[in-house]
N, C-alpha and C positions, 0 to 999 in steps of 0.2 A: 277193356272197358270202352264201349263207343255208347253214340245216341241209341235207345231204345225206339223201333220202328213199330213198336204197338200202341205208343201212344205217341202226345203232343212233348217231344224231348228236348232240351235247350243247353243244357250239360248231359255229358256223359255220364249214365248208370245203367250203361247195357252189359253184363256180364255171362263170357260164356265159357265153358269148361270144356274144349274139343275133344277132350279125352273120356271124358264120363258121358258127353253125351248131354250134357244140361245148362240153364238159362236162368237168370233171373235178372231182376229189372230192380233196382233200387230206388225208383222214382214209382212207379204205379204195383209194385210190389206181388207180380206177376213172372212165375217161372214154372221150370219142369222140363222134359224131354223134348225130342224134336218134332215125334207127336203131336203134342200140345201145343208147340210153337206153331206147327201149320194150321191147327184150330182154330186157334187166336188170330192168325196172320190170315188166313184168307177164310176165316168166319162161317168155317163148315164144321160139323160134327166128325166123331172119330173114326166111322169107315171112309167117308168120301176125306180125311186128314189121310189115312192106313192110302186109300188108291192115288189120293193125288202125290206122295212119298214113293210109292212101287213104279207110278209113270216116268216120274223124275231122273229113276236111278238107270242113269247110262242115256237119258233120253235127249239129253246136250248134244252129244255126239250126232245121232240120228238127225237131230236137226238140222245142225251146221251142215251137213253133206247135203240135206235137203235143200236148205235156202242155197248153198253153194250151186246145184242144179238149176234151179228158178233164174238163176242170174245171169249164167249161161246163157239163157234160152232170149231172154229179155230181145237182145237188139236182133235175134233171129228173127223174130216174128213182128210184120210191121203191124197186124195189128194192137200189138202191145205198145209199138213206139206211137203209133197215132193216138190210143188213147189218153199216153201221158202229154202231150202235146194238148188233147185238148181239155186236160185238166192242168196246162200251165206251166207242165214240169219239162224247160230247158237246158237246165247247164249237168255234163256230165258229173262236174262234181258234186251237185245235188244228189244224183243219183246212185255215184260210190258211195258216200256220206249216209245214207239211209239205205244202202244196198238191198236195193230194188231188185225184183225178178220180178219172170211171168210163167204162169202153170198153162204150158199150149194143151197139155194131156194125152197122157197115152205112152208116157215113158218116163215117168219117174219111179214106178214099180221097179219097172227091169234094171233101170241103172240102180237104183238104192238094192238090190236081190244080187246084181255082180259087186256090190263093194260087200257084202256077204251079211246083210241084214236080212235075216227070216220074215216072211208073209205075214207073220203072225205078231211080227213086232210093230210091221209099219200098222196095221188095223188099230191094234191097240194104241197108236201113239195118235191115231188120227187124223193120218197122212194119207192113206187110202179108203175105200167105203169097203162094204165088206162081200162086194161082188168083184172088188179089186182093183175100182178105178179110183183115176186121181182126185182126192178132195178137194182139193184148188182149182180143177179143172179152168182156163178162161180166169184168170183171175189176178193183177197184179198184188207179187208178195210181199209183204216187208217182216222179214225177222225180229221178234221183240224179245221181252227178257222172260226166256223159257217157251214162248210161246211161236203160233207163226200168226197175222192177218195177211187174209186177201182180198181183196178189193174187187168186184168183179166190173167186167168193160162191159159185160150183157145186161141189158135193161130186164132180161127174162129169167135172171136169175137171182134169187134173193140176195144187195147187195155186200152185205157183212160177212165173214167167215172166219171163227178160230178156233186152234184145236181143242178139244175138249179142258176145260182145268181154268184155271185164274187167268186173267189177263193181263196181271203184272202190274208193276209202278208205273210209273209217267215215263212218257217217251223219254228216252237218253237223257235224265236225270242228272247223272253223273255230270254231264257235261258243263247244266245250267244253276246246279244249285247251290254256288257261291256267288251267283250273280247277284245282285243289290235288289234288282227289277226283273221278272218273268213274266213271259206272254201267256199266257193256257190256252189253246184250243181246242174244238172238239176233236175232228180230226187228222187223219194224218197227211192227207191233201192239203188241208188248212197248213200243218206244219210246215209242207214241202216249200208253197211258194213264198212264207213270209222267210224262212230262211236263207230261199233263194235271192230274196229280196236284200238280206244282208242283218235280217232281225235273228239271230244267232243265240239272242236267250228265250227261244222257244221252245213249249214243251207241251204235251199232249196226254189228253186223260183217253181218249178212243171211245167216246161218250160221254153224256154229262149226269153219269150217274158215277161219282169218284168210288173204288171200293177205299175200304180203309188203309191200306198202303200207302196210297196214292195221296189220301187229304192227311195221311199223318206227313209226307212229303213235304206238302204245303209248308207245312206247320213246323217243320225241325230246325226253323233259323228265323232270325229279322229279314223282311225281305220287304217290296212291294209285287203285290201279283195284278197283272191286264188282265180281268177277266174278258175276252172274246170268243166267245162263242156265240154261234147260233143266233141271226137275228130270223128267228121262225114264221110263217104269215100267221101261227098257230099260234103262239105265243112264247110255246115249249121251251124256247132257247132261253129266252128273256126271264123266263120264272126260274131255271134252272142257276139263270147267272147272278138272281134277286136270291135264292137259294142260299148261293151255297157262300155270295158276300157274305152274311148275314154268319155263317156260320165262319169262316175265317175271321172278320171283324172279332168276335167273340173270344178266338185265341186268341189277340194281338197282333194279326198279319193288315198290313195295310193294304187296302184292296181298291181297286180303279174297275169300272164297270167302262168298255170300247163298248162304244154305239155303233155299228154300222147300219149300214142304210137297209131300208124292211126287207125282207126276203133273202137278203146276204150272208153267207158266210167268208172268210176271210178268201176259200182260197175261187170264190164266184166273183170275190171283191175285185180279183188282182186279173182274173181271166176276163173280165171284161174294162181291161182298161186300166183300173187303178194303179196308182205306183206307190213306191217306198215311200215317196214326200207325202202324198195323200194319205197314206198309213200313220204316218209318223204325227200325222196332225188329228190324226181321231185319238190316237194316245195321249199325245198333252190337252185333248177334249174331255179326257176320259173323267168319267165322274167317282166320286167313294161311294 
């Protein structure tokens, strides 16, 4: 019996039967196979539930050997070291901690083909395109849960990339979520340098549109959350943060809106100068 992750859970009434194969929920009275669970859990109908189940099975594996390669590659290529320099990112143990790579291109085929994964696994997982090259090409990787992002250092290439399928809960969760107070950011650049900085209960949606994992997250304890995200010249950031208060507020989480200055996001905050003290005083600013 644990929290139920489909809804907003505060005691345990998550119940599952490893052996049959089935779920129910005592609190929002929602159950069924594993099927159903991925329906419900990441809010797609029953084929794309049946594909994203078939990509899964054995698809851990494949990854880890993946991101293990990226990582490799990392401190080979200085242009991967210069670009995390000028997004901020110093201390190596930042960079073990979120185990960082970079996709130079052009041999992650071969090497994932001699650890004896078939052509036809990496396409389908989304690791290569389907003329065979690498998907991440130029691109800093971070491993998440099930998934991979890459970042790309090329202004000519569209900057986001994940493999096909869900993009998971909140960055490394586990880590912050008996913390009293949590940071959210957008993204994982944001993450890197406030951690760096020593703000260690941070955590990360990889956009400011939560899927439902991620805000049932929010929500499975008392907590306070920093909303910091995005101050946009567009606005974007700032509706998104008025958002999604608004709906925290409503379950009971106590919520702090971080002002940074226009056009700022945290980790543009710290690269041009900002420090931990400066940080640290937009938070005790920070509004409900």
């Amino acid at each position: 019996m644990g929290l139920c992750p489909l809804h907003s859970d505060h005691k345990p009434s998550f119940l599952v039967d490893p052996g049959k194969g089935l779920f129910y929920c005592y609190g929002c009275g929602r159950g069924g196979d594993v099927i159903r669970f991925a329906e419900l859990y990441h809010q797609v109908k029953f084929p794309q539930a049946l594909e994203l189940l078939h990509q899964w099975r054995g698809l851990g594996p494949l990854l880890h050997e993946a991101a293990s390669f990226y990582r490799m590659q990392l401190h080979r290529h200085g242009e991967a070291v210069a670009y995390l320099r000028q997004r901020g990112v110093q201390s190596p143990e930042l960079i073990e901690h979120m185990q960082m790579g970079y996709a130079p291109g052009g041999c992650l085929r071969s090497w994932l083909m001699r650890l004896g994964y078939p052509l036809h696994a990496l396409r389908q997982a989304g690791l290569v395109t389907a003329a065979g090259y690498d998907a991440f090409i130029h691109r800093i990787v971070f491993p998440l849960e099930g998934n991979l992002y890459g970042r790309s250092i090329s202004t000519s290439a569209p900057p986001h990339r994940f493999l096909p399928g869900a993009k998971g809960g909140l960055y490394l969760w586990q880590q912050v979520r008996h913390c009293p107070e949590v940071i959210l950011v957008e993204g994982l650049f944001d993450y890197a340098v406030l951690w760096q900085a020593g703000f260690h209960n941070v955590t990360c949606s990889m956009g400011t549109h939560l899927n439902a994992h991620q805000y049932g997250q929010l929500c499975d304890g008392p907590r306070t959350i920093y909303l910091a995200l995005d101050a946009d010249a567009n606005g974007s950031g700032q509706q998104a943060t008025q958002s999604l208060a608004c709906r925290l507020s409503e379950q009971g989480i106590n919520v702090r809106r971080v002002s940074l200055p226009d056009g700022h996001d945290p980790n543009s905050f710290f690269v041009e100068n900002g420090d931990a003290r400066q940080f640290q005083a937009l938070l005790e600013a920070a509004r409900s």
